[in-house]
C-alpha positions in Angstrom: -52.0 -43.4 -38.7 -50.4 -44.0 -41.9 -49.0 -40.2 -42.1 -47.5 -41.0 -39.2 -45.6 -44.3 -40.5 -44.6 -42.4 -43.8 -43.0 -39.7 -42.1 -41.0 -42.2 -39.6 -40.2 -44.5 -42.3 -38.5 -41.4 -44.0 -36.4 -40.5 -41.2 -35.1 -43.9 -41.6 -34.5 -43.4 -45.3 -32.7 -39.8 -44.8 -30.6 -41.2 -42.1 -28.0 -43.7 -44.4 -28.0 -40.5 -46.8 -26.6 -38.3 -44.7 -24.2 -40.4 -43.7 -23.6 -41.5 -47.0 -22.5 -38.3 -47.9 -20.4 -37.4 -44.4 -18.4 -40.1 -45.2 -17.7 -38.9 -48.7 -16.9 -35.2 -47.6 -14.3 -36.5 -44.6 -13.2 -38.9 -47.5 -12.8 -36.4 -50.4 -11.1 -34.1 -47.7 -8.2 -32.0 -48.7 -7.2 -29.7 -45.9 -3.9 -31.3 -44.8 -2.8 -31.5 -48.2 -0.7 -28.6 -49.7 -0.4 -28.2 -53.5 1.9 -29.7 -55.9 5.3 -27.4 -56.6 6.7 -27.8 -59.8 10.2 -26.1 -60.1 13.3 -26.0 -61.5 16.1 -27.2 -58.9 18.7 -24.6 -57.5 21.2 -25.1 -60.1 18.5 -25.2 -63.3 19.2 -28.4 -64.4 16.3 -30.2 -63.3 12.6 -30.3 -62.2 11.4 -31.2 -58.5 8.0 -32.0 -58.0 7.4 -31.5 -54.0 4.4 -31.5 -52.0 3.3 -35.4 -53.2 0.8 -36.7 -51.2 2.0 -39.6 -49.3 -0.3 -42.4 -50.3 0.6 -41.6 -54.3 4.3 -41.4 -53.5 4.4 -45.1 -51.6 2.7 -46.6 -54.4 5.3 -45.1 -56.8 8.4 -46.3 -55.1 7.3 -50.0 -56.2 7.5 -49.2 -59.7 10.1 -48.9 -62.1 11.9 -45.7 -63.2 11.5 -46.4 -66.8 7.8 -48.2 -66.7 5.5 -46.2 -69.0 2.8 -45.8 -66.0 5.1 -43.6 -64.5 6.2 -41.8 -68.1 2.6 -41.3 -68.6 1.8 -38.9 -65.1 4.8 -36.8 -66.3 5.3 -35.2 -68.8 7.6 -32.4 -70.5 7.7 -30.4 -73.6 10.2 -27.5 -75.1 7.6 -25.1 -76.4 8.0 -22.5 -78.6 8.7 -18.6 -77.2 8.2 -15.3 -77.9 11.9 -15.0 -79.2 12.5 -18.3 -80.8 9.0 -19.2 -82.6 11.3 -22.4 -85.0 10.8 -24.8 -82.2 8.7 -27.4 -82.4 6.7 -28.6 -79.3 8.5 -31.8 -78.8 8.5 -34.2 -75.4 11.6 -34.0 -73.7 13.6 -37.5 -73.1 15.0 -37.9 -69.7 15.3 -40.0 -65.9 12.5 -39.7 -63.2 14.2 -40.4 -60.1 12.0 -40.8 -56.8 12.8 -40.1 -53.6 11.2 -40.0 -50.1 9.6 -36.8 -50.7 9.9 -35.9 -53.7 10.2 -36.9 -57.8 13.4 -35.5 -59.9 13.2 -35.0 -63.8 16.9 -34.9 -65.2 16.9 -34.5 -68.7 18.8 -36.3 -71.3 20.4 -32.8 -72.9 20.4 -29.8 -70.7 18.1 -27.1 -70.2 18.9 -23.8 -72.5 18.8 -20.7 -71.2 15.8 -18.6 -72.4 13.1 -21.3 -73.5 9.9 -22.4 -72.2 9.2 -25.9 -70.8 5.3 -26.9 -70.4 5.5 -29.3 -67.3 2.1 -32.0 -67.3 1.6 -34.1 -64.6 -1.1 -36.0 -63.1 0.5 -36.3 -60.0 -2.4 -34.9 -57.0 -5.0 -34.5 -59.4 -8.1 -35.0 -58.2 -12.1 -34.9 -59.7 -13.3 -31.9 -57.7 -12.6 -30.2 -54.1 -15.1 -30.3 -51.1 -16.9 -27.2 -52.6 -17.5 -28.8 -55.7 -19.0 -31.9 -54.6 -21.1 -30.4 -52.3 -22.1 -28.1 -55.6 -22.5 -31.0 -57.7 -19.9 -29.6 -59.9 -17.7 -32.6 -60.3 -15.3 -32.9 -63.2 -15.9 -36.1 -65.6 -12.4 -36.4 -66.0 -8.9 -35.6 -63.7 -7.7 -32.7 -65.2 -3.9 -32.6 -65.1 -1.3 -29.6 -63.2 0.1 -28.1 -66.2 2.9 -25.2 -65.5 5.0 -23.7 -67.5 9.0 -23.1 -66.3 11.1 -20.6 -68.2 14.7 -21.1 -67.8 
């Protein structure tokens, strides 16, 4: 009799897990997003970030262009190249401007023809993908999009 009551107590027990973790799969879900596009804008002398997810972009409209939160996801540096190896790896000044769909990094000087930019951004990062969690191979930390954009 008490076999019995241990293995329908346990039912009971793996019941709130597996929901537990269908809630955190549907939650951690990332099949209607598409991935972040970082580019330089038609005419060079800009970069668009497109493909932000929604939620993120709302919450950004509320703050202001110049508020270090929103210096801090994005950030750009002139790196050295093959060609010209006196630069130093330096942060680029410039405006974030946000739109409805979009962010727009204008820089103070212009773009030069030829040189490397390493774009950061922390925009869509996220710990781990569906595969991961259900691998148990979650990241401890939100690792950032980094891409680099020759001109």
């Amino acid at each position: 009799m008490v076999k019995y009551r241990i293995k329908f107590s346990g039912i009971w027990v793996f019941l709130p897990v597996l929901c537990l973790f269908s809630c955190l799969f549907a939650a951690c879900s990332t099949t209607n997003s598409k991935p972040l596009l970082i580019d330089f804008s038609a005419d060079s002398t800009c970069i668009v970030f497109s493909n932000i997810d929604r939620p993120g972009l709302l919450q950004l409209t509320g703050i202001e262009a110049q508020d270090s939160v929103l210096n801090s996801l994005i950030s750009v540096l002139q790196t050295t190249s093959e060609t010209d190896s006196l630069i130093k790896e330096a942060p680029l000044a410039g405006k974030l401007t946000i739109t409805d769909t979009n962010i727009v990094f204008k820089p103070h000087r212009p773009f030069l023809p030829g040189h490397d930019y390493l774009v950061i951004t922390y925009l869509n990062a996220r710990f781990g993908t569906e595969e991961q969690i259900l691998k148990s191979q979650l990241n401890t930390a939100v690792k950032p999009h980094q891409v680099v954009l020759t001109r």
